[in-house]
C-alpha positions in Angstrom: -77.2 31.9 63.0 -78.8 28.8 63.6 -77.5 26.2 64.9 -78.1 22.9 63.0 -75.9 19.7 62.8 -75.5 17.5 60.0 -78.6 15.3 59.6 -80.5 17.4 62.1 -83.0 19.9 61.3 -84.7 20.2 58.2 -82.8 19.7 54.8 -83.5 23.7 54.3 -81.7 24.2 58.1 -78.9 21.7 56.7 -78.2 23.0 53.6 -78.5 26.9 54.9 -75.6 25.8 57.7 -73.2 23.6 55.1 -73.3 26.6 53.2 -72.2 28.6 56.1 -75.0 31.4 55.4 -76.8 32.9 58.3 -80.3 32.6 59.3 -82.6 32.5 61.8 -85.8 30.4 62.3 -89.0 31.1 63.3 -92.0 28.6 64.7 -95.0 28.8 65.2 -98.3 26.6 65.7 -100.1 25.8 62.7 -103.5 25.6 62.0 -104.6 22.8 59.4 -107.6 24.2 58.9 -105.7 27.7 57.7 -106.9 28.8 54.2 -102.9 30.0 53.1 -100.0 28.2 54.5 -97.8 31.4 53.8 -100.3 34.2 54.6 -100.8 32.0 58.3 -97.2 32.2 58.5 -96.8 35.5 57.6 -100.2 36.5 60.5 -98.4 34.1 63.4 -95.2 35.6 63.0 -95.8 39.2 62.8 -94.2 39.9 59.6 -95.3 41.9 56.7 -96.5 39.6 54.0 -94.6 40.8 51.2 -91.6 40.0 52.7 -92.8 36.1 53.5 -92.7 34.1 50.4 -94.2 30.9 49.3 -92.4 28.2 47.0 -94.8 26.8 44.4 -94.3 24.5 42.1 -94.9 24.8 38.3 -94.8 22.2 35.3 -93.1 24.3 32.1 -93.1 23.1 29.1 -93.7 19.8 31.1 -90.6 20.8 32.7 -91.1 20.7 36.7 -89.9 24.6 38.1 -89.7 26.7 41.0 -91.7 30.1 41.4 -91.0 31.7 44.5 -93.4 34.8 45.4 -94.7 36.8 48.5 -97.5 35.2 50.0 -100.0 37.7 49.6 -99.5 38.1 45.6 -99.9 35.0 43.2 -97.6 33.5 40.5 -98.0 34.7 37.1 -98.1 31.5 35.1 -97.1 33.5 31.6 -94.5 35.3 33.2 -92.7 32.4 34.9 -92.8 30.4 31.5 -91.6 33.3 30.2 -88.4 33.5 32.5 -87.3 30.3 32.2 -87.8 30.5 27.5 -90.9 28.6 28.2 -94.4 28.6 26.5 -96.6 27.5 28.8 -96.8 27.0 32.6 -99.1 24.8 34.6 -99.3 24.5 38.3 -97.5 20.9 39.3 -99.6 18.1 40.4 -99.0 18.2 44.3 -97.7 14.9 45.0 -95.0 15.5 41.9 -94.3 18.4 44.0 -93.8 16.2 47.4 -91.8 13.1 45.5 -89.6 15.5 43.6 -88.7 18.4 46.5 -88.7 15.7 49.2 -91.4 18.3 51.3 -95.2 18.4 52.3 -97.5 20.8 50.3 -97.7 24.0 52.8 -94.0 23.4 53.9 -92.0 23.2 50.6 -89.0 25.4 51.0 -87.1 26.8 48.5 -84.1 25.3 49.8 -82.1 22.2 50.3 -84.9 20.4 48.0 -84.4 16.3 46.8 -83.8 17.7 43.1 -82.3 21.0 42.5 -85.2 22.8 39.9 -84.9 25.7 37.8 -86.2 28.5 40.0 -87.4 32.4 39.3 -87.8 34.3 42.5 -90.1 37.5 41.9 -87.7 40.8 41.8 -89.3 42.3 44.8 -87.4 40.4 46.9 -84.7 42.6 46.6 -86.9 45.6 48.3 -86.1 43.7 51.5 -83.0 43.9 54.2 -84.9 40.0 55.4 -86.9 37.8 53.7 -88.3 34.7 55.1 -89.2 31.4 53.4 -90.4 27.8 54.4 -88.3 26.5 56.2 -88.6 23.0 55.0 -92.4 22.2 57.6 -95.3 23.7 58.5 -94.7 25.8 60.8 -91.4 26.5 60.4 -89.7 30.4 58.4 -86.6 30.6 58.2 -85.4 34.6 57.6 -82.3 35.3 55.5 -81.1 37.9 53.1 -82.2 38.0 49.8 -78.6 37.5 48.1 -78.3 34.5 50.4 -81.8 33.3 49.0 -81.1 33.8 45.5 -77.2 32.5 45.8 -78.6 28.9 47.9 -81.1 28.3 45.2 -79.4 29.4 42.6 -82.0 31.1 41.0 -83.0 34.1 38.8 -85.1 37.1 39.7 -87.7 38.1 37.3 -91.4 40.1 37.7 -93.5 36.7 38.3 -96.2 37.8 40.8 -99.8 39.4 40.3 
């Protein structure tokens, strides 16, 4: 596990550690000029990109929400309205995204966010032993299990990605 103190690391890195959940985190340098954050990520660190996943946020029923997919698939707007009993989904404007989650676009993690959202994780994440997520900056994963993924964020799995 990680070792993070109270008010060091990233909120993700804090929350993770309060919780008492193990992970591990992974750096690496990133390129501002890289076209995907999560498929970068995914590239620098040697892992299979369906097992990286990005955070994105989404505006449902005006609502803001999580989706959380694997970086080489995109969110499915209908079906992530759809598994939270909304109608229509719209990607959030990104400095809602930044004020609400308390994160940069590119480094939004899942986890330890400013507001606690409603948030769908796509089912595959449960073909996976590891999965790795933002880790709160760019350039920053942090791998964990999936149950610890879904029990931190307190989310829902459904089929979201495309």
């Amino acid at each position: 596990m990680a070792k993070t103190k109270q008010g060091q690391g990233t909120p993700a890195t804090v929350a993770l550690t309060k919780a008492g959940l193990p992970f591990t985190s992974h750096t690496y340098e990133h390129d501002p000029a890289a076209k995907s954050y999560g498929l970068e990520a995914a590239e620098a660190l040697g892992l299979a990109p369906e097992q990286v996943f990005k955070t994105l946020l989404v505006e449902v029923d005006g609502k803001l929400a999580v989706g959380v997919v694997p970086v080489d698939r995109q969110l499915d707007l209908k079906a992530v309205a759809a598994a939270l009993n909304g109608k229509k989904a719209v990607m959030a404007d990104p400095a809602a995204a930044e004020r609400t989650t308390g994160y940069v676009v590119g480094g939004i993690s899942p986890i330890g966010q400013k507001r606690r959202l409603p948030t769908v994780i796509d089912a595959t994440v449960t073909d996976h032993d590891q999965v790795y997520v933002s880790g709160g900056r760019r350039g920053l994963d942090l791998g964990l299990s999936p149950t610890d993924l879904i029990a931190i964020t307190t989310a829902q799995t459904a089929n979201i990605a495309r």
